[in-house]
C-alpha positions as CSV (number, residue, x, y, z in Angstrom):
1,X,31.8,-70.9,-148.0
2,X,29.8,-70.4,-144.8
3,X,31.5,-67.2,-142.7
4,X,32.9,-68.0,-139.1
5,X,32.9,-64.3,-138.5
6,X,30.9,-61.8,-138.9
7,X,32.1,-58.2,-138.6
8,X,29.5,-55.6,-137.8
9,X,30.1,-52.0,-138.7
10,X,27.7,-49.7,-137.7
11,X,28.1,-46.2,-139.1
12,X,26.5,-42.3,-138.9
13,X,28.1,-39.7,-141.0
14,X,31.6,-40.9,-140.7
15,X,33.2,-41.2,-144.0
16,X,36.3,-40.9,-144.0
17,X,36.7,-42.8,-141.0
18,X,34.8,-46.0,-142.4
19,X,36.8,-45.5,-145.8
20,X,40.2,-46.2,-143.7
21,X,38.7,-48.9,-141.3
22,X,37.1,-51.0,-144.5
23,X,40.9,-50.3,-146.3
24,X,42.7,-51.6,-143.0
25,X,40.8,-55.0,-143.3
26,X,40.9,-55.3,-147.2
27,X,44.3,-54.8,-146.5
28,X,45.0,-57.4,-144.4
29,X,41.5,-59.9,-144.7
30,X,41.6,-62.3,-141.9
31,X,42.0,-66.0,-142.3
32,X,38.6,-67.5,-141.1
33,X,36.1,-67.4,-143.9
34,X,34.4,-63.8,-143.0
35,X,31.8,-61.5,-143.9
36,X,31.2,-58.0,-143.5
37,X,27.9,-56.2,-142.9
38,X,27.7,-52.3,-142.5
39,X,24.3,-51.0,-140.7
40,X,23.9,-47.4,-141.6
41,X,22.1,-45.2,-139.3
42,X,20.8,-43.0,-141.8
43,X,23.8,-41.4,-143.0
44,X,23.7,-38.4,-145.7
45,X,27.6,-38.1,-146.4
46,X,27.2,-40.5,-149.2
47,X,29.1,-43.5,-146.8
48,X,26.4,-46.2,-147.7
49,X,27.2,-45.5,-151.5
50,X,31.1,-45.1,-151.2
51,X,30.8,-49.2,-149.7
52,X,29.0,-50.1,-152.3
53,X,31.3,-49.0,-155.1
54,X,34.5,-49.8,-153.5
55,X,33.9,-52.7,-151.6
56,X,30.7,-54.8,-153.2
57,X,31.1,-57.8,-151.3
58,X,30.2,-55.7,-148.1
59,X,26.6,-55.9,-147.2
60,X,25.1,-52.6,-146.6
61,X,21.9,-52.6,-144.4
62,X,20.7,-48.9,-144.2
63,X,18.6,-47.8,-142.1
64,X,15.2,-45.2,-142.3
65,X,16.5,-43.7,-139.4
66,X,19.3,-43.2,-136.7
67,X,18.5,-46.0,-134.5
68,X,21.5,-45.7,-132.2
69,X,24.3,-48.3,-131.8
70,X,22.9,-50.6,-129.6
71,X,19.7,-51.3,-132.3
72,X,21.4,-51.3,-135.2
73,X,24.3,-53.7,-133.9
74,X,21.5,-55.9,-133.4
75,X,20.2,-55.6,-137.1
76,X,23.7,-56.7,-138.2
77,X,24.0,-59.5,-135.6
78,X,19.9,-60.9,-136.7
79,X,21.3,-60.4,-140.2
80,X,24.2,-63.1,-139.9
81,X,24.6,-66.9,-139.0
82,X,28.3,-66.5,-138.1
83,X,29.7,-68.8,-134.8
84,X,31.9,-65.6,-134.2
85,X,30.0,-61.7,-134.3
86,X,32.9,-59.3,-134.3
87,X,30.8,-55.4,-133.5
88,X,33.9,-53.4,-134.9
89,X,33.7,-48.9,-135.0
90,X,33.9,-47.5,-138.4
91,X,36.7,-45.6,-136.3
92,X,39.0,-47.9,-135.9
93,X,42.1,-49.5,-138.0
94,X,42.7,-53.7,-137.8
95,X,46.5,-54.2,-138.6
96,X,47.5,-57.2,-140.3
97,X,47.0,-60.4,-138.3
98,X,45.1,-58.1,-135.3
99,X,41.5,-59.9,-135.7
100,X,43.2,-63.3,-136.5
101,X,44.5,-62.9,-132.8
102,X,41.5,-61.9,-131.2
103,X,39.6,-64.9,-132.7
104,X,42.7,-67.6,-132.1
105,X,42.1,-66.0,-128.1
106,X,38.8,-66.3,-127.8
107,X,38.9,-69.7,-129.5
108,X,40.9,-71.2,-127.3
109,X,39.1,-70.5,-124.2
110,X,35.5,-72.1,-124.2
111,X,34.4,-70.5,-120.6
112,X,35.1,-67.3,-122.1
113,X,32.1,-65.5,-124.4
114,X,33.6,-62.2,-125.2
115,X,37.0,-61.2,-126.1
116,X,38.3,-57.6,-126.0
117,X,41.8,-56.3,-127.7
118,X,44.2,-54.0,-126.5
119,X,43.2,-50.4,-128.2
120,X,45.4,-47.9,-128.9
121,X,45.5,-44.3,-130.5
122,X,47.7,-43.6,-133.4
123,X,50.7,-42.4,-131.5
124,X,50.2,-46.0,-130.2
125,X,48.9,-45.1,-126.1
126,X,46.8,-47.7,-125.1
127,X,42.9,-46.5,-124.2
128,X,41.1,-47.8,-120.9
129,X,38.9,-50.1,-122.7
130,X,38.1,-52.4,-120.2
131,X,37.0,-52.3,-116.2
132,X,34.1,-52.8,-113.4
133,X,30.8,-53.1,-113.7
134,X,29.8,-48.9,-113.5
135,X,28.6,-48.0,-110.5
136,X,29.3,-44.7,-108.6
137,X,32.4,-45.4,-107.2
138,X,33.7,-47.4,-109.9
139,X,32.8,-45.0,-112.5
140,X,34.6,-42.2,-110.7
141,X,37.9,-43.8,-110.4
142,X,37.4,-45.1,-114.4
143,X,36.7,-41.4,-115.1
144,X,39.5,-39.7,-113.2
145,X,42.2,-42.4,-114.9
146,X,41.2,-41.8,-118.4
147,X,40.8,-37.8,-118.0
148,X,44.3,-37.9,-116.7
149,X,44.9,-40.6,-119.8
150,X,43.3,-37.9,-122.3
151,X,45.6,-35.0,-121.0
152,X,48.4,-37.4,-121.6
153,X,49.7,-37.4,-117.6
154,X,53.0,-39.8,-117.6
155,X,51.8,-41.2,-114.4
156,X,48.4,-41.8,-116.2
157,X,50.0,-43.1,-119.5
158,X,52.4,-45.4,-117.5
159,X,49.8,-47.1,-115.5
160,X,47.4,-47.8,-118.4
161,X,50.0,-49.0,-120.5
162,X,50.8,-51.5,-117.5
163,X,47.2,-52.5,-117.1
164,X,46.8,-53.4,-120.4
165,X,49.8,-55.0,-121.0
166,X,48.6,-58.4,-119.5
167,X,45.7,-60.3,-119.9
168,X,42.8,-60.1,-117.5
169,X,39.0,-60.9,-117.0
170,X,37.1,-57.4,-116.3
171,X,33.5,-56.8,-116.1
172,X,33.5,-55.3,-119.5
173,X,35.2,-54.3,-122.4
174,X,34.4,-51.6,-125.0
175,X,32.4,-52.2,-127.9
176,X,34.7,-50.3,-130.2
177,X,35.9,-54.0,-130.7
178,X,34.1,-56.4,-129.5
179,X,34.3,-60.0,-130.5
180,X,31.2,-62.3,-129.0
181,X,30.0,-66.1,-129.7
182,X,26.9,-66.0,-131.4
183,X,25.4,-68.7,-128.9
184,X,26.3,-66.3,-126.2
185,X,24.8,-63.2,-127.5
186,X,21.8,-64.7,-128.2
187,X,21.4,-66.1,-124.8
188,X,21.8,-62.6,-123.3
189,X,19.3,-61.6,-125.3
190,X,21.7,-59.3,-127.8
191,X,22.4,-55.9,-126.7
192,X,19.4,-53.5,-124.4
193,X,18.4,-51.4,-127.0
194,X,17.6,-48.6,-124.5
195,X,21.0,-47.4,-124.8
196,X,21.2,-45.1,-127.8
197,X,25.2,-44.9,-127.4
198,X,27.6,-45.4,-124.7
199,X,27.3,-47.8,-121.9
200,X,25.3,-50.8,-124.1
201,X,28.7,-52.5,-123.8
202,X,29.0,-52.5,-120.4
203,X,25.4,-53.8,-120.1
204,X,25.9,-56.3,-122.4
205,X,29.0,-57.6,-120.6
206,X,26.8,-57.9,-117.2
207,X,24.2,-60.1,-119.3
208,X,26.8,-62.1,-120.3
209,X,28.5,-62.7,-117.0
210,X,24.6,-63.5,-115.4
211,X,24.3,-66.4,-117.6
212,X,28.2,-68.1,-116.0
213,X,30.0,-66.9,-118.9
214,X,33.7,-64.7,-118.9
215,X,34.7,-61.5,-120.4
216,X,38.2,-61.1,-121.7
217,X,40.7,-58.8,-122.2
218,X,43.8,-59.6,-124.2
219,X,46.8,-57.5,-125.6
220,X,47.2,-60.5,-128.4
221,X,45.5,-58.5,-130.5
222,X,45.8,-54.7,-131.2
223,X,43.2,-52.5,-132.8
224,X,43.7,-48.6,-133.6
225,X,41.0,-47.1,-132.2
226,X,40.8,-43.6,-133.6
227,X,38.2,-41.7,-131.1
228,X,37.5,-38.4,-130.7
229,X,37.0,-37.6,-133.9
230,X,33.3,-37.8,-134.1
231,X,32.9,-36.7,-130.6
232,X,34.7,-33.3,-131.5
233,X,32.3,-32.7,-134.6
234,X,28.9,-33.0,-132.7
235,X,30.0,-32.5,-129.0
236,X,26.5,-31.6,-127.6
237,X,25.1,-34.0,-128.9
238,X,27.2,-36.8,-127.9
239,X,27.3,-35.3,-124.4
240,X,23.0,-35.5,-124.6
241,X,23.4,-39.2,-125.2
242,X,26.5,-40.4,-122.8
243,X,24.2,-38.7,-120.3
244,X,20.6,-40.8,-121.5
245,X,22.5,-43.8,-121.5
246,X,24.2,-43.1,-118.3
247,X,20.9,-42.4,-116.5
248,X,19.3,-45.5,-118.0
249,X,22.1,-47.6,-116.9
250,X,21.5,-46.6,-113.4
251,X,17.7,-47.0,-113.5
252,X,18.4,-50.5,-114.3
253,X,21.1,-51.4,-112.6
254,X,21.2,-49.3,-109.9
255,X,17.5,-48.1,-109.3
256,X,18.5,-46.5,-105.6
257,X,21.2,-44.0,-107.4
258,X,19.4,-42.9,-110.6
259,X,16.9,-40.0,-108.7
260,X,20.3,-38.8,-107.0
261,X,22.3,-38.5,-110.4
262,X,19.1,-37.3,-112.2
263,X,19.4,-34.5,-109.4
264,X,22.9,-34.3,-109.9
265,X,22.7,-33.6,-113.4
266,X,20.5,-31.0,-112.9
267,X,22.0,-28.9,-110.6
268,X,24.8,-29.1,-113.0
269,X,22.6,-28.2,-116.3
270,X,23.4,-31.6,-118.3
271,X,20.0,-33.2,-117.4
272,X,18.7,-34.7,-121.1
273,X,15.8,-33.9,-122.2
């Protein structure tokens, strides 16, 4: 039987992580005819051969080398013929019926190219997955709302649980959980591969948009979204890249501001090398 989705995992290093996420779906499979394909970045934790033992039906594309997120979500998306591309962390849980919703959404709505899920942690507070385009402003206020989110402020906690409690049609949502039409991907040209990691969604959102097309947000479906813990094992480096993609976000999108935040960042010390 042909799949209708596609689910794209990319994974470095992350285990454990990928072991709960691949259980979570096996678990609970979703009712389109589906396929799974797992893009490995290179990892030496033994991930690539835990898949194949466990779950053989999984199609394991590794890779020679870590070629980011952005790149290697676009080996897995060149690598299906699915209608529906799901781009799905390796740190994140689907419970049962969760991806069923987000494709019965994004089905019903043919203006509307990419559908995004409510995430949540596991003590079940809803993540800021979903806002406007970045720009200076924007990203400030996006930054200040989710450090207050992180610290667990009730103010903070209350407000993002009322944003994403209704539906709404953002510039973006996060690629932790992404679901796209193929048609519409491949108009946009898939995702820029400039961005190693963070900020490829956003980008790919805005391509999306250009061509007339809408970006969705939608609480009909809710993914566990179990960040942090791969930031906390190789903080530097994660910092290193946010801050690469960050100044080639702005060097494309905003030209004018990139000198001033490449300045910025070095007065502060975090300019990448």
């Amino acid at each position: 039987m042909t799949p209708e989705l596609a689910i794209v995992i990319v994974s470095f290093n992350a285990r454990a992580d990928l072991e709960r996420c691949l259980s979570s779906i096996d678990a609970a499979p979703p009712a389109s005819p589906f396929e799974i394909i797992l893009v490995d970045n290179a990892s030496t934790d033994g991930s690539p051969e835990l898949v194949r033992a466990r779950w053989p039906a999984v199609r394991v594309l590794p890779q020679a080398r870590n070629l980011g997120f952005a790149a290697a979500c676009n080996v897995g998306i060149r690598a299906t013929c699915a209608e529906l591309v799901l781009l799905l962390n390796g740190d994140t849980i689907a419970p049962p019926g969760a991806l069923d919703g987000l494709v019965a959404r994004l089905r019903a709505s043919p203006d509307v190219a990419v559908a995004g899920p409510r995430l949540v942690d596991e003590g079940g507070i809803p993540e800021l997955s979903f806002g406007r385009m970045i720009a200076p402003l924007a990203e400030l206020r996006q930054k200040a709302l989710a450090t207050r989110l992180a610290r667990r402020a009730p103010a903070a906690v209350s407000r993002v649980r009322r944003l994403t409690s209704a539906e709404r049609y953002p510039d973006w949502v996060s690629g932790a959980c992404l679901l796209v039409r193929r048609a519409d991907a491949e108009a946009a040209g898939l995702l820029d591969e400039r961005f190693f990691l963070y900020t490829e969604d956003v980008d790919f959102c805005a391509a999306i948009r250009r061509l007339g097309r809408r970006v969705l947000f939608t609480p009909a479906a809710e993914i566990v979204h179990l960040r942090g813990r791969s930031r906390a094992s190789a903080a530097g480096a994660t910092e290193r890249a946010y801050r690469a993609s960050q100044l080639a976000f702005y060097a494309k999108h905003h030209p004018g501001w990139a000198p001033w935040l490449r300045l910025y960042l070095r007065l502060r010390g975090k300019l990448p090398a």
